[in-house]
N, CA, C, O and CB atoms as a CASP TS submission, in Angstrom:
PFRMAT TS
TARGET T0000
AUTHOR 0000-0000-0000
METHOD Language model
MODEL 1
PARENT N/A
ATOM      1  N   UNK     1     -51.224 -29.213 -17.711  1.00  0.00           N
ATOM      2  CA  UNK     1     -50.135 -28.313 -17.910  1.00  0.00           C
ATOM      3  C   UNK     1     -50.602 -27.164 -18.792  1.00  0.00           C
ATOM      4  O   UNK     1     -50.724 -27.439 -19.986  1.00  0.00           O
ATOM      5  CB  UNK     1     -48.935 -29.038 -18.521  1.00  0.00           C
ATOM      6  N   UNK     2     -50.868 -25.990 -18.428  1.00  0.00           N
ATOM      7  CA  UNK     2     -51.307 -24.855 -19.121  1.00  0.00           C
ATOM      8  C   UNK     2     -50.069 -23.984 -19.920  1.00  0.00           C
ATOM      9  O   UNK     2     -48.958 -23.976 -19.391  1.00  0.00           O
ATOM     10  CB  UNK     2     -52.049 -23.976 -18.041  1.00  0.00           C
ATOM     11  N   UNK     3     -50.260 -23.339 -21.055  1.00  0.00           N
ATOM     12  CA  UNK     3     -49.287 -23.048 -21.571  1.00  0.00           C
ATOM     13  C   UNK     3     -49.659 -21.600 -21.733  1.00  0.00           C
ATOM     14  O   UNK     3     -50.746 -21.369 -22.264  1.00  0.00           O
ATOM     15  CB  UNK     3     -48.942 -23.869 -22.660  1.00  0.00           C
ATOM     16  N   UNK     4     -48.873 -20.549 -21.330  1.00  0.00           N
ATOM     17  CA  UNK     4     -48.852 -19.316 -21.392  1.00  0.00           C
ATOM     18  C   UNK     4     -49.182 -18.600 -22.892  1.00  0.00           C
ATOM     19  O   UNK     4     -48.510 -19.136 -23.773  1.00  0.00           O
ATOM     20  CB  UNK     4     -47.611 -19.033 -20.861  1.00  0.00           C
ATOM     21  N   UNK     5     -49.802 -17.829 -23.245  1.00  0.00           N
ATOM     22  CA  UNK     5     -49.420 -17.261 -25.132  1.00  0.00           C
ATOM     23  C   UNK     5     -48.213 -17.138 -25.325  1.00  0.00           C
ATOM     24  O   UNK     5     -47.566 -16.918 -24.301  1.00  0.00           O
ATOM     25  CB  UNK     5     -49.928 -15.721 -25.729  1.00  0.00           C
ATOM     26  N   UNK     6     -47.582 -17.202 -26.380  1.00  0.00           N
ATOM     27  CA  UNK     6     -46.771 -17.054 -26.642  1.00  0.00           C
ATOM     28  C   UNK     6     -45.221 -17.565 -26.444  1.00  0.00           C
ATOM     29  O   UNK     6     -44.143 -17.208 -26.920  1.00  0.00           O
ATOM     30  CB  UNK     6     -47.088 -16.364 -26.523  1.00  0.00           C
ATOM     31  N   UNK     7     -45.714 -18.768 -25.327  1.00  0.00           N
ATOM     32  CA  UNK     7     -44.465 -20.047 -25.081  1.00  0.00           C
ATOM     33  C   UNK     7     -44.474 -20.816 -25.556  1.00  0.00           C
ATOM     34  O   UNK     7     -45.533 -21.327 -25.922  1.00  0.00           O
ATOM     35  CB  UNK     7     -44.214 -20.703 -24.118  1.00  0.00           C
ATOM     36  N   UNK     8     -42.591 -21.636 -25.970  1.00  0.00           N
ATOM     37  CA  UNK     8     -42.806 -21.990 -26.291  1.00  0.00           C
ATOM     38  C   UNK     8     -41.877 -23.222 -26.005  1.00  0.00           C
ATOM     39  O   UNK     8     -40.803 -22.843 -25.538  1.00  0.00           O
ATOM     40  CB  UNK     8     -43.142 -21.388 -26.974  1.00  0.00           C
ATOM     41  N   UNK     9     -41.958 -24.416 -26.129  1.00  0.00           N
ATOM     42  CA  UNK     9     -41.876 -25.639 -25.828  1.00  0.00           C
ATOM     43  C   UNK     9     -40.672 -26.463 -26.151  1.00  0.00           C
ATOM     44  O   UNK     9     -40.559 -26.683 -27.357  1.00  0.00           O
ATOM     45  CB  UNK     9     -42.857 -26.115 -26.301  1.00  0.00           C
ATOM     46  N   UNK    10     -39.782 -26.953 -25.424  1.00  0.00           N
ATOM     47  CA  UNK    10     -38.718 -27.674 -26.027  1.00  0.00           C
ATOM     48  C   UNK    10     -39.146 -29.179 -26.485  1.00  0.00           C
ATOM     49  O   UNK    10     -40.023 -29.916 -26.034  1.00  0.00           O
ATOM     50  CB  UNK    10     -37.546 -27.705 -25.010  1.00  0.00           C
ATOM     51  N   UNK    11     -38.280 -29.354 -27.466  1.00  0.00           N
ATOM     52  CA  UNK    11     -38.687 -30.801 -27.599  1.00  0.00           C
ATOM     53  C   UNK    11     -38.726 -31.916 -26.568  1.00  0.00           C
ATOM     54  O   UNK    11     -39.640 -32.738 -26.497  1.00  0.00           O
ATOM     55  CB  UNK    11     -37.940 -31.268 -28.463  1.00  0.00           C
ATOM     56  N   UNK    12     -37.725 -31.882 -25.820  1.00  0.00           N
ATOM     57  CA  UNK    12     -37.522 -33.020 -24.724  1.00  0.00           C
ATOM     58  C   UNK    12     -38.779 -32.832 -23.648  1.00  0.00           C
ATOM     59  O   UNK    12     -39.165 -33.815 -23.016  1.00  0.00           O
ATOM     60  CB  UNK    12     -35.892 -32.839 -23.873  1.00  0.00           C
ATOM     61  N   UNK    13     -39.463 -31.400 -23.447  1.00  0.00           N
ATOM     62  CA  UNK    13     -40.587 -30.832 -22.984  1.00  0.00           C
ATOM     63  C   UNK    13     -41.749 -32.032 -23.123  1.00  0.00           C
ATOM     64  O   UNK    13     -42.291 -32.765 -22.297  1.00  0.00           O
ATOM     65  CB  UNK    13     -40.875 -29.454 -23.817  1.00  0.00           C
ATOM     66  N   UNK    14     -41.880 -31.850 -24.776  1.00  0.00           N
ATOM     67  CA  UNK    14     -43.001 -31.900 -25.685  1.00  0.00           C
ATOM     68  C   UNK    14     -43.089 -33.704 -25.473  1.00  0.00           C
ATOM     69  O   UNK    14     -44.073 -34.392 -25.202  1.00  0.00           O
ATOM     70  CB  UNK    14     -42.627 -31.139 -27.491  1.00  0.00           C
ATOM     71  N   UNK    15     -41.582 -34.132 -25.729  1.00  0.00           N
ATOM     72  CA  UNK    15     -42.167 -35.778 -25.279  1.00  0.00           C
ATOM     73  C   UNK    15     -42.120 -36.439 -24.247  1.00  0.00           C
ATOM     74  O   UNK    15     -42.254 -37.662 -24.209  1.00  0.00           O
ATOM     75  CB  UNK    15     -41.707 -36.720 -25.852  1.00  0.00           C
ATOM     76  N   UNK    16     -41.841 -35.406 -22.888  1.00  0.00           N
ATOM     77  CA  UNK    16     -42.402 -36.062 -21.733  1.00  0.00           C
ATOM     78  C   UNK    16     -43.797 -35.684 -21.509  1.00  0.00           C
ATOM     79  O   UNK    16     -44.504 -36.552 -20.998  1.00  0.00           O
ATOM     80  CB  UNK    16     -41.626 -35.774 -20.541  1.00  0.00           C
ATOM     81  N   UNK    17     -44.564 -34.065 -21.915  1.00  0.00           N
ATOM     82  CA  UNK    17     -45.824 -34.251 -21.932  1.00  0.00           C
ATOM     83  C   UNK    17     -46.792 -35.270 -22.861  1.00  0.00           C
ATOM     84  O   UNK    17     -47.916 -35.448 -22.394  1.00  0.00           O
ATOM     85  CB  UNK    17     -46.106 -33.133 -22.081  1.00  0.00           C
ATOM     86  N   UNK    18     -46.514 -35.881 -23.987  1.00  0.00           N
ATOM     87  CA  UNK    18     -47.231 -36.730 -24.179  1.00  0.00           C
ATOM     88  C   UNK    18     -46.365 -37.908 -24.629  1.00  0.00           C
ATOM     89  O   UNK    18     -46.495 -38.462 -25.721  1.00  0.00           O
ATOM     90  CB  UNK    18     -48.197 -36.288 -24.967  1.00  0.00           C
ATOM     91  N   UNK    19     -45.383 -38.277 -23.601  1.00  0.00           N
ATOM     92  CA  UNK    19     -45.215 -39.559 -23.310  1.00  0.00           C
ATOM     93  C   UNK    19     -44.388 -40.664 -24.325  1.00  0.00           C
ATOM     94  O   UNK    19     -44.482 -41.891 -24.348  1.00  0.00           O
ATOM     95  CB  UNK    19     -46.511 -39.929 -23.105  1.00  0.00           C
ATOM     96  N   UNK    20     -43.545 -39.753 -25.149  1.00  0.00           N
ATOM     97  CA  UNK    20     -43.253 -40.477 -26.297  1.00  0.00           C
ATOM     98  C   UNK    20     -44.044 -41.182 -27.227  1.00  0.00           C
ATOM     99  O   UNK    20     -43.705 -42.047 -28.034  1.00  0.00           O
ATOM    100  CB  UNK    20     -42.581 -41.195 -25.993  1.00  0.00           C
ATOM    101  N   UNK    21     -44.901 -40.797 -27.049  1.00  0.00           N
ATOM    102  CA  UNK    21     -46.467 -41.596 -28.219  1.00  0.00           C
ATOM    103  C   UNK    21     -46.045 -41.095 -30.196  1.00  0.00           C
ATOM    104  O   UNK    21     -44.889 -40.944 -30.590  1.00  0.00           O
ATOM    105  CB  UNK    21     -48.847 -40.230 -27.554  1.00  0.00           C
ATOM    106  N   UNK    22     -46.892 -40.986 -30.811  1.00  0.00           N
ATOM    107  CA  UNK    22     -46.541 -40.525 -32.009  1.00  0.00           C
ATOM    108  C   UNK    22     -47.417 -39.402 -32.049  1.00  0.00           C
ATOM    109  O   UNK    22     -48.646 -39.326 -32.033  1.00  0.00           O
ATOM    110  CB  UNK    22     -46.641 -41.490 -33.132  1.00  0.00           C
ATOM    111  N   UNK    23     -46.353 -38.398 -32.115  1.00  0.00           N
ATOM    112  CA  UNK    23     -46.890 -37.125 -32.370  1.00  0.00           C
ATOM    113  C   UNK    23     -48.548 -37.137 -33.692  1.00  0.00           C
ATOM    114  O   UNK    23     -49.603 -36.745 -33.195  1.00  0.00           O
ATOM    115  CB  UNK    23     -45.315 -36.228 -33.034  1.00  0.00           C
ATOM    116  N   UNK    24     -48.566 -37.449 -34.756  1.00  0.00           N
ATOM    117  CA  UNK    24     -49.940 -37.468 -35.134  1.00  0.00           C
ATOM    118  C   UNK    24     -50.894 -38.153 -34.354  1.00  0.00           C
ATOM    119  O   UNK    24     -51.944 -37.527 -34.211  1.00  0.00           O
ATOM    120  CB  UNK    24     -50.046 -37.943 -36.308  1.00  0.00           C
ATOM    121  N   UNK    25     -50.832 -39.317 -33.777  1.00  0.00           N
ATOM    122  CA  UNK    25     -51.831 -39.998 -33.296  1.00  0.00           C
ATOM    123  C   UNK    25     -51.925 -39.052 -31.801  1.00  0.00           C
ATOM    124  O   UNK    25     -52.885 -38.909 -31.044  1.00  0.00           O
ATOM    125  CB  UNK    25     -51.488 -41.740 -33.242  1.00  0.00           C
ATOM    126  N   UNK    26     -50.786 -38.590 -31.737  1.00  0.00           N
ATOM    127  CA  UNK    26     -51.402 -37.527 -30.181  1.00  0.00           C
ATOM    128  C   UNK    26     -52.704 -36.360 -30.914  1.00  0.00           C
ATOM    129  O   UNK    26     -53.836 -36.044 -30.548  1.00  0.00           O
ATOM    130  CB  UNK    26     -49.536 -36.110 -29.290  1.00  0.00           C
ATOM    131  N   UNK    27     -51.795 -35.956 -32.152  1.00  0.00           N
ATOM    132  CA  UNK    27     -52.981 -34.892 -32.351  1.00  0.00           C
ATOM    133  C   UNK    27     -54.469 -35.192 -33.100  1.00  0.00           C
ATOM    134  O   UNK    27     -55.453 -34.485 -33.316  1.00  0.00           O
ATOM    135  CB  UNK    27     -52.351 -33.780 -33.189  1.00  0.00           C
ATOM    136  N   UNK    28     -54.168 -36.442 -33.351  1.00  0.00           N
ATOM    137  CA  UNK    28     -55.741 -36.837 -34.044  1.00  0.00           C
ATOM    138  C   UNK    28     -56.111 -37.583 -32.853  1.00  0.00           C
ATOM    139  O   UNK    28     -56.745 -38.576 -33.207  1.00  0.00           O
ATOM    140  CB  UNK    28     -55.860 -37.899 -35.679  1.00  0.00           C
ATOM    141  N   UNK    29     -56.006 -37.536 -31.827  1.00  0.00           N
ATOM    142  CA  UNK    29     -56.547 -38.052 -30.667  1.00  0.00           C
ATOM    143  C   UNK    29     -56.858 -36.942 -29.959  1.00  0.00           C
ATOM    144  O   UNK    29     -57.918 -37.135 -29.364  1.00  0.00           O
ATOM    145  CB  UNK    29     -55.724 -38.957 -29.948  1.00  0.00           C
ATOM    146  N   UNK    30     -56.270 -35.531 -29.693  1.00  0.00           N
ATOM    147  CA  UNK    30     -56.805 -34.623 -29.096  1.00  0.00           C
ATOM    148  C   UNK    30     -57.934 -34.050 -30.175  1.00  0.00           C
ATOM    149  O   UNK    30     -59.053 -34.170 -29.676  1.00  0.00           O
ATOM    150  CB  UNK    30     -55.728 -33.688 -28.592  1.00  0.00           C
ATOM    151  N   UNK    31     -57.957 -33.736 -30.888  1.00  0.00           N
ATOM    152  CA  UNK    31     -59.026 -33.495 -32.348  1.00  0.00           C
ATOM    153  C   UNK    31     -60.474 -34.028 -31.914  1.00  0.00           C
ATOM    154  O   UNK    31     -61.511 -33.426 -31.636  1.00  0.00           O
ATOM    155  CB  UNK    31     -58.459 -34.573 -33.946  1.00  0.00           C
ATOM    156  N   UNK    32     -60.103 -35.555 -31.971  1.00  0.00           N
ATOM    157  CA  UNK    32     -61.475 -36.188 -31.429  1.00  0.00           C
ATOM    158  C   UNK    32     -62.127 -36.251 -30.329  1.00  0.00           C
ATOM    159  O   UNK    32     -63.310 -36.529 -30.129  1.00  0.00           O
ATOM    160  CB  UNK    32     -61.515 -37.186 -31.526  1.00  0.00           C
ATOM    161  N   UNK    33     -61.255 -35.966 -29.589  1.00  0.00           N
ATOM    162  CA  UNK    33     -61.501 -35.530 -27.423  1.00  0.00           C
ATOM    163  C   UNK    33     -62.026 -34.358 -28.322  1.00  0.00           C
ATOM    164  O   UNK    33     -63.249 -34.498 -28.299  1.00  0.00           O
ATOM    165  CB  UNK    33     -59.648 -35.124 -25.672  1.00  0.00           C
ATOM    166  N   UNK    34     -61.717 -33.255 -29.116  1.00  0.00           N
ATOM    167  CA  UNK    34     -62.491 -32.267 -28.622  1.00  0.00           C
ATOM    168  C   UNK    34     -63.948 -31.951 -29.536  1.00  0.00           C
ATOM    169  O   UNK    34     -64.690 -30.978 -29.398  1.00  0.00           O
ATOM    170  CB  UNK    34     -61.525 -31.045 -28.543  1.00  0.00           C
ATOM    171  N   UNK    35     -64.110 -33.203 -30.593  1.00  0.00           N
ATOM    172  CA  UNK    35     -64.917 -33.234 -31.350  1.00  0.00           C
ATOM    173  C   UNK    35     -66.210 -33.718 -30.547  1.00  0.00           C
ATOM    174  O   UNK    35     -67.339 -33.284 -30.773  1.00  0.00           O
ATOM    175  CB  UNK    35     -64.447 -33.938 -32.419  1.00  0.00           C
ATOM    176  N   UNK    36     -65.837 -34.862 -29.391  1.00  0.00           N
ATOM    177  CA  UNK    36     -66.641 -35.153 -28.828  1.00  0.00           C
ATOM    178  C   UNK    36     -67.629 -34.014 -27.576  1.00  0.00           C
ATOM    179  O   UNK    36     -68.795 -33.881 -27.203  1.00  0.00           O
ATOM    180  CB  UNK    36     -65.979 -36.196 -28.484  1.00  0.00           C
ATOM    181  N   UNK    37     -66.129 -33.329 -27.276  1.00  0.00           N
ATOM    182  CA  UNK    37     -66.774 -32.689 -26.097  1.00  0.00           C
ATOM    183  C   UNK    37     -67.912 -31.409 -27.188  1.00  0.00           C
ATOM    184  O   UNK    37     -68.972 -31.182 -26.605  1.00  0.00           O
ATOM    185  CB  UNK    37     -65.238 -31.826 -24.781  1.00  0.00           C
ATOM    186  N   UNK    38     -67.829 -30.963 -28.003  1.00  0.00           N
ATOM    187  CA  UNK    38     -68.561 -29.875 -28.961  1.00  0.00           C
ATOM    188  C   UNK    38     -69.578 -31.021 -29.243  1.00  0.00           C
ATOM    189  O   UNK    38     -70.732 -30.593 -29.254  1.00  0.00           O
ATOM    190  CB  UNK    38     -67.609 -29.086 -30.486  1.00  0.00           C
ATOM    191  N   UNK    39     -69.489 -32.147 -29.439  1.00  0.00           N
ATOM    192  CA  UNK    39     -71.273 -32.688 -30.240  1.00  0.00           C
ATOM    193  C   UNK    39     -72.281 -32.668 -28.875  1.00  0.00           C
ATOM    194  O   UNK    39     -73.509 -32.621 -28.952  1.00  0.00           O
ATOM    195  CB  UNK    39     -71.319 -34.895 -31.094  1.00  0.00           C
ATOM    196  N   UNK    40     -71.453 -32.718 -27.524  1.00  0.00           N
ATOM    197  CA  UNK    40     -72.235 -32.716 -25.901  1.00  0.00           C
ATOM    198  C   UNK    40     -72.856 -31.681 -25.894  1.00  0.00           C
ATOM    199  O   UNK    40     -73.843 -31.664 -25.159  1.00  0.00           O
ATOM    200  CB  UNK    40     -71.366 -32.690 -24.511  1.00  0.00           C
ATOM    201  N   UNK    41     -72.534 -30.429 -26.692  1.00  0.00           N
ATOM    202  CA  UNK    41     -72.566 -29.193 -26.217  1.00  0.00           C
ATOM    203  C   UNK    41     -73.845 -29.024 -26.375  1.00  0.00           C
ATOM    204  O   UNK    41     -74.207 -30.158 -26.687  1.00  0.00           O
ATOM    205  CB  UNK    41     -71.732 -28.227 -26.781  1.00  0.00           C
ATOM    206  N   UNK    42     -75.238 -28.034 -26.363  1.00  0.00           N
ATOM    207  CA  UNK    42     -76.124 -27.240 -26.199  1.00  0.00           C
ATOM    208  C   UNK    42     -76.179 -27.021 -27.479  1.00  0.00           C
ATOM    209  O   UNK    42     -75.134 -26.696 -28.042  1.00  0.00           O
ATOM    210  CB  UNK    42     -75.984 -26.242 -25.326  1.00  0.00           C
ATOM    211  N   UNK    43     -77.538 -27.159 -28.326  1.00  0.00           N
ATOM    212  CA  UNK    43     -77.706 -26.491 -29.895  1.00  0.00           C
ATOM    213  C   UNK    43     -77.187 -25.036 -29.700  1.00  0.00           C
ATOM    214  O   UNK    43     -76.357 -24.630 -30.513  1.00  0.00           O
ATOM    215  CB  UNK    43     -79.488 -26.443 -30.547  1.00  0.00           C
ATOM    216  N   UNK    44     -77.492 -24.429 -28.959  1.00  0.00           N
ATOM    217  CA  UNK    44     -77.122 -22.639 -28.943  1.00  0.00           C
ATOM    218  C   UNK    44     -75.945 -22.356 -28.545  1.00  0.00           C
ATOM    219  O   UNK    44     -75.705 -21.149 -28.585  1.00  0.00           O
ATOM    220  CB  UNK    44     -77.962 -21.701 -27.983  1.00  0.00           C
ATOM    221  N   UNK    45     -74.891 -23.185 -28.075  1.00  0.00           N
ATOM    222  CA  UNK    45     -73.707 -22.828 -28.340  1.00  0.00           C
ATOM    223  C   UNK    45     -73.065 -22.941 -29.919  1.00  0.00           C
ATOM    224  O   UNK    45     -73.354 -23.678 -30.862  1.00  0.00           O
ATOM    225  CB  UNK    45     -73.035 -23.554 -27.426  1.00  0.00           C
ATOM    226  N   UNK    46     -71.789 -21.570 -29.704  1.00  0.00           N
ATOM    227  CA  UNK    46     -71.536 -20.867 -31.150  1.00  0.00           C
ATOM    228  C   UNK    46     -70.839 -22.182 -31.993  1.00  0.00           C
ATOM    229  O   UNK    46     -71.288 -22.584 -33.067  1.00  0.00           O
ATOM    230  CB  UNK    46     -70.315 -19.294 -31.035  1.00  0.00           C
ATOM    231  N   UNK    47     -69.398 -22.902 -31.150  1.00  0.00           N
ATOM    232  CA  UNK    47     -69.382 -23.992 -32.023  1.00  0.00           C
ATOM    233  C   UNK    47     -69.906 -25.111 -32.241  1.00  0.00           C
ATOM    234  O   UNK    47     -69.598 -25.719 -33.266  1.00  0.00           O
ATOM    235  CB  UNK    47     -68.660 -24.274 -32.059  1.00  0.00           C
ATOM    236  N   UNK    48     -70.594 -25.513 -31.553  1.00  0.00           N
ATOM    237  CA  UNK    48     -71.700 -26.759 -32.521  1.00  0.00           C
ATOM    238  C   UNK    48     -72.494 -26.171 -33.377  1.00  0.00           C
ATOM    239  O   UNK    48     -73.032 -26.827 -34.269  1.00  0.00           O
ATOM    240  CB  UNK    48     -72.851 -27.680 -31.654  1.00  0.00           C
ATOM    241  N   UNK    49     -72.713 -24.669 -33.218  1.00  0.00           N
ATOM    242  CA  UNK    49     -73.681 -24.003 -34.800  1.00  0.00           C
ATOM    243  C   UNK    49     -72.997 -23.981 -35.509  1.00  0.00           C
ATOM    244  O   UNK    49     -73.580 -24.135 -36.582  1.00  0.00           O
ATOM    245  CB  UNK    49     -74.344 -22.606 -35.036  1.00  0.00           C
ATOM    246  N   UNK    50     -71.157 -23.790 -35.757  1.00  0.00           N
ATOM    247  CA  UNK    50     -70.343 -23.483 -36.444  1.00  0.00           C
ATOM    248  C   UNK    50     -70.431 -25.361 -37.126  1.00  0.00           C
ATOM    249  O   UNK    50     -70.587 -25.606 -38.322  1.00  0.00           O
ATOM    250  CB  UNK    50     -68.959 -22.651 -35.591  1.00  0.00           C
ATOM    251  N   UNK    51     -70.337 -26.078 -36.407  1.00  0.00           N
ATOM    252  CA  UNK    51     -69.896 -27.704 -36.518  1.00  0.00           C
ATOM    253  C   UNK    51     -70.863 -28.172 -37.433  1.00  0.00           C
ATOM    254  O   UNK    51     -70.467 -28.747 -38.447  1.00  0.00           O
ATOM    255  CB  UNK    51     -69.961 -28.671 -35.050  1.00  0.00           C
ATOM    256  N   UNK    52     -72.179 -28.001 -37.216  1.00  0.00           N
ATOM    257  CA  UNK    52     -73.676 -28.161 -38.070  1.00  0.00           C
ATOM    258  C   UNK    52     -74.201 -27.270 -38.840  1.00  0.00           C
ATOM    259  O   UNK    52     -75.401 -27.239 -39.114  1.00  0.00           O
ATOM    260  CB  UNK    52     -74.756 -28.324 -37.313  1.00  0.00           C
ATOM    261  N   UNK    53     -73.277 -26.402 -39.290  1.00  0.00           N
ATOM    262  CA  UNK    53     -73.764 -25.140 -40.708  1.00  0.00           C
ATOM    263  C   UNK    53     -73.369 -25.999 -41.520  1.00  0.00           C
ATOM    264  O   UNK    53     -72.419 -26.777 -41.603  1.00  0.00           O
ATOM    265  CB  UNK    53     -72.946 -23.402 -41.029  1.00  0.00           C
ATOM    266  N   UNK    54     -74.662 -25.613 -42.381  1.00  0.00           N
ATOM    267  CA  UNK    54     -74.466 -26.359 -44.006  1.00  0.00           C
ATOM    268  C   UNK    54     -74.207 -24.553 -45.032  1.00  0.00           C
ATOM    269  O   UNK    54     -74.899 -23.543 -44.901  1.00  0.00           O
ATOM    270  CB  UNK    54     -76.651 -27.632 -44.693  1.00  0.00           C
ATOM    271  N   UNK    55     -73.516 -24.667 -45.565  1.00  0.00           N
ATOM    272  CA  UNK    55     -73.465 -23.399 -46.477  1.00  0.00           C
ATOM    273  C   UNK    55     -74.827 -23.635 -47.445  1.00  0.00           C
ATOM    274  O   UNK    55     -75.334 -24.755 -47.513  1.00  0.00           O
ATOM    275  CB  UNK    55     -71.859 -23.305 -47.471  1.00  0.00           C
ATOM    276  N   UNK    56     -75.389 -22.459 -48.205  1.00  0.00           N
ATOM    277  CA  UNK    56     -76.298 -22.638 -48.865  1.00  0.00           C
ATOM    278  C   UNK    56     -76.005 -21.424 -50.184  1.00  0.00           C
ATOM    279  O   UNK    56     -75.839 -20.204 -50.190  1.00  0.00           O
ATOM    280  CB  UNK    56     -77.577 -22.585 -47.914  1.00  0.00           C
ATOM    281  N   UNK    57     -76.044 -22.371 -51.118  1.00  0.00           N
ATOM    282  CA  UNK    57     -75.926 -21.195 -52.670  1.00  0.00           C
ATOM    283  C   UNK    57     -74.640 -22.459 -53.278  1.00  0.00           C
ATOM    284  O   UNK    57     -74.220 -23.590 -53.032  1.00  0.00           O
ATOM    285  CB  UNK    57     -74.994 -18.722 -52.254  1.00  0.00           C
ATOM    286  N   UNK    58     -74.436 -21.252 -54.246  1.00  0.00           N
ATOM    287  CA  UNK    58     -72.756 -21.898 -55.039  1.00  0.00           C
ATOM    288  C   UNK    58     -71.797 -20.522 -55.164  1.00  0.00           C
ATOM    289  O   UNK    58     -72.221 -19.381 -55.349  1.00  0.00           O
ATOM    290  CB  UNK    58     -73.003 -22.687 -57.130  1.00  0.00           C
ATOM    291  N   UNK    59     -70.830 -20.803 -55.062  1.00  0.00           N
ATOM    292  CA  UNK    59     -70.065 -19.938 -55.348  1.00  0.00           C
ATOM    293  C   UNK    59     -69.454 -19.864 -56.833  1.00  0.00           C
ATOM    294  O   UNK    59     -69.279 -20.883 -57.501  1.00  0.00           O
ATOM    295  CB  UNK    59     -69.224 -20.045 -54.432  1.00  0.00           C
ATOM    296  N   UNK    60     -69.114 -18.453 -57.339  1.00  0.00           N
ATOM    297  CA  UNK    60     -68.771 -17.901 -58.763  1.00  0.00           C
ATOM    298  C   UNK    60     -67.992 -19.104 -59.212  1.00  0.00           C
ATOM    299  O   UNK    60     -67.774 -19.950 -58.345  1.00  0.00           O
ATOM    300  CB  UNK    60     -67.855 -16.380 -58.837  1.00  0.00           C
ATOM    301  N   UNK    61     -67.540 -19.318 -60.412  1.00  0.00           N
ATOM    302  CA  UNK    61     -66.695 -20.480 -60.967  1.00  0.00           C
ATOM    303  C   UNK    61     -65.503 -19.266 -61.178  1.00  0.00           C
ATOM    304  O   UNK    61     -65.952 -18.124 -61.266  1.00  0.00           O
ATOM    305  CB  UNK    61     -67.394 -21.514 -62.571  1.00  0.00           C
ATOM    306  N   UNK    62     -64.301 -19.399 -61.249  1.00  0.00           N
ATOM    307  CA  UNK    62     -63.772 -18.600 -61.949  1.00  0.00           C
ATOM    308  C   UNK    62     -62.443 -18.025 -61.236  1.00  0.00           C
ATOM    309  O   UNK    62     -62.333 -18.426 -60.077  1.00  0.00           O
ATOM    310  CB  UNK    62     -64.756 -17.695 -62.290  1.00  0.00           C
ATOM    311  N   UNK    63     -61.565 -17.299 -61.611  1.00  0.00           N
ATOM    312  CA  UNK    63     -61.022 -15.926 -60.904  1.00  0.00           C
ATOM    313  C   UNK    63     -61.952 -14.802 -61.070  1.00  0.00           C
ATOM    314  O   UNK    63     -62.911 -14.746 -61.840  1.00  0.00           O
ATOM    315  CB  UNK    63     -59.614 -15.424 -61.513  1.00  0.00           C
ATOM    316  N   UNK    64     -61.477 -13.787 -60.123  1.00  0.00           N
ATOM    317  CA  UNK    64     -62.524 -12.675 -59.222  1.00  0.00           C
ATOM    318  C   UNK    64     -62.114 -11.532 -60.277  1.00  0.00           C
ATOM    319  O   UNK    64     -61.013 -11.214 -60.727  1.00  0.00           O
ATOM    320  CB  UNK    64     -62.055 -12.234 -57.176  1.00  0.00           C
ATOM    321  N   UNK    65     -63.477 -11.006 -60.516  1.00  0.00           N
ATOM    322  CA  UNK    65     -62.859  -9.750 -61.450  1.00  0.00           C
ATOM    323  C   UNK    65     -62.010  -9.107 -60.857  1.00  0.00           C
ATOM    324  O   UNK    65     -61.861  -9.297 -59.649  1.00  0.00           O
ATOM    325  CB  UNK    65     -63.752  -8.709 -61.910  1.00  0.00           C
ATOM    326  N   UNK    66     -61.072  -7.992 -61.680  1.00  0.00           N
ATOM    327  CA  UNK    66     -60.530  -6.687 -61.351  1.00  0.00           C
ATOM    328  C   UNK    66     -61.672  -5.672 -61.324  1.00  0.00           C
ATOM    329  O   UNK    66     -62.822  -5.716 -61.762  1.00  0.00           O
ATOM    330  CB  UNK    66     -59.431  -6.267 -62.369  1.00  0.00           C
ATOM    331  N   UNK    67     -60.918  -4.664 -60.611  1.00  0.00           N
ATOM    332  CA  UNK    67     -61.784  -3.911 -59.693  1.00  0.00           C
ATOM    333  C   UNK    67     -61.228  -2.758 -59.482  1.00  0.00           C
ATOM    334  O   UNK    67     -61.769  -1.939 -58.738  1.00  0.00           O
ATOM    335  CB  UNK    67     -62.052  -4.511 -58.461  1.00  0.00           C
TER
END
């Protein structure tokens, strides 16, 4: 079921597409469907580089000067 931008969904909609289940366990179940399909992916695709960046340095301690 594809969803247009900017539509938007009735509830009675929302729990025949996923079935009366529990709404979190629907979405930490789609999360991991899509965690899996990104670790399949190709090193040179952008999000598994995004998924396997390690940041490097530290950041300032503090609030940000004025300016």
């Amino acid at each position: 079921m594809k969803m247009d931008p900017g539509e938007f969904r009735m509830n009675h909609k929302l729990n025949k597409l996923i079935e009366n289940a529990d709404i979190v366990r629907f979405i930490k179940s789609s999360r991991i469907a899509w965690l899996c399909h990104v670790m399949q992916m190709d090193d040179r695709r952008t999000p598994k580089k995004i998924l396997e960046w390690k940041p490097v340095g530290m950041r300032i301690r503090g609030r940000p000067r004025k300016r």
